[in-house]
Every structure is written in C-alpha cells, then in structure tokens.
N, C-alpha and C positions, 0 to 999 in steps of 0.2 A: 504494500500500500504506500509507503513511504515513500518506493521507486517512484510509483505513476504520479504523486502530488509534485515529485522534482522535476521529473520530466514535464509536466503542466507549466512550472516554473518557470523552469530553463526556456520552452517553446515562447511563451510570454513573453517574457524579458530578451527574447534574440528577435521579435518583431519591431519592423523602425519604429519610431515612435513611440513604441511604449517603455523602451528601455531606458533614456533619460529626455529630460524635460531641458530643454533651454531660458534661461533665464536671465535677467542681468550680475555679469558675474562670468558666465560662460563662455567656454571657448567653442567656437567653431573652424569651418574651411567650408567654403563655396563648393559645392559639386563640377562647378561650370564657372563660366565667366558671368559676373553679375551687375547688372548695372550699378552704381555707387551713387544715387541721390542727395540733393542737398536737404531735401524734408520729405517728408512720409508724406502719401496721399491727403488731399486737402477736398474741403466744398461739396457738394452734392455728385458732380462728373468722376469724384475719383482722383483729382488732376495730381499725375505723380511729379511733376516739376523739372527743374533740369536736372540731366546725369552732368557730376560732377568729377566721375574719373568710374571705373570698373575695383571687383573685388573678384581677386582669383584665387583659383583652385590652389596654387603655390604659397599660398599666405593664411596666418593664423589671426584670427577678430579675437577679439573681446567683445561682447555681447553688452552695451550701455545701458537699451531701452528695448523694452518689447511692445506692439504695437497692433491691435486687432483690429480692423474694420468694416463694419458690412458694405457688401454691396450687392448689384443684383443678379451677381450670379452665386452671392452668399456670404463670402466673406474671406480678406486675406489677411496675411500675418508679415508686419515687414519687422525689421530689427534694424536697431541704431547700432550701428557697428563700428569699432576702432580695431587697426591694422597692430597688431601687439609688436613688432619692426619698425616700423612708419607712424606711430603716432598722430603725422598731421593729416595723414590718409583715415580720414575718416567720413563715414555718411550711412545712410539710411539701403537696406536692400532688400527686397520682395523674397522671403525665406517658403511661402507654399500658400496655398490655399484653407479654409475652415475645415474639410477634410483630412489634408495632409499640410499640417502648418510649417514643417519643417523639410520638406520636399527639397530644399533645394540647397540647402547646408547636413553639414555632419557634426556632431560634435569632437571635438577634438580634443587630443591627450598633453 
C-alpha cells in the first residue's frame, strides 16, 4: 500500500506545474526567446506595450512580480523579471496562459 501512495506521489509531483509554484523570489529560464516588456498588459484591449529587449533561454531571472489577468480568451500570467547577470536587463514577460501559467519558463536551480 505504501508502494502505490509513493508512486501516486512521485506521478504528481513529476507533472509540470504541479511540482513547484513560481513566485517572487524565484528563479526561472525562458523555454524560448521571450519578449522583455516595459509593463505588463494595460486597459481593456490587453495592450502589452513596447518590447524593451528579449529574455533567453541562456539566462537565469529572478522572479520580482507575479501578474494574473483576464481576458477573453481567459486569462494570462506574465512575470516581472530580472536577469540575475545583467541586473539592468530587466522587464515584464508572458510566462502561459490560466490553464498552463507557467508554459513558457522552467524553474530553475
């Protein structure tokens, strides 16, 4: 019995997303190249603002803010990010959708 509750465990916690939570404080890595905004979604439209440089897959964030928003096709999750190298490389970046909010970062070690 003990087997099948670790195994339940183990399955659980090796699922993305459920295994840890990002937060301020956290470290991640981009999956991909990501656009680097100067502010998070604004207004009624959404308006995501200007890209103020990209955030890549070769570099590790710090995790500032975290940031929910609906919209109408549900709702996205961006993150206020700092470059833990680059310090003045910092901005906002579209991390997944209300489903999968973390879609498009990893966390990192």
């Amino acid at each position: 019995m003990r087997f099948i509750i670790a195994l339940v465990f183990a399955a659980l916690f090796s699922l993305p997303g459920l295994a840890e939570e990002v937060t301020p404080g956290s470290f991640i890595q981009p999956k991909g190249a990501l656009p680097l905004r100067g502010t998070p979604p604004s207004g009624l439209t959404g308006d995501k603002g200007v890209s103020i440089g990209t955030a890549t897959a070769d570099a590790k964030y710090q995790v500032l803010e975290r940031k929910t928003f609906s919209t109408v096709s549900g709702g996205e999750t961006w993150l206020h990010v700092q470059d833990v190298n680059n310090p003045k490389n910092a901005g906002w970046i579209f991390s997944g959708t209300k489903d999968q909010p973390f879609a498009n970062v990893t966390v990192a070690r």
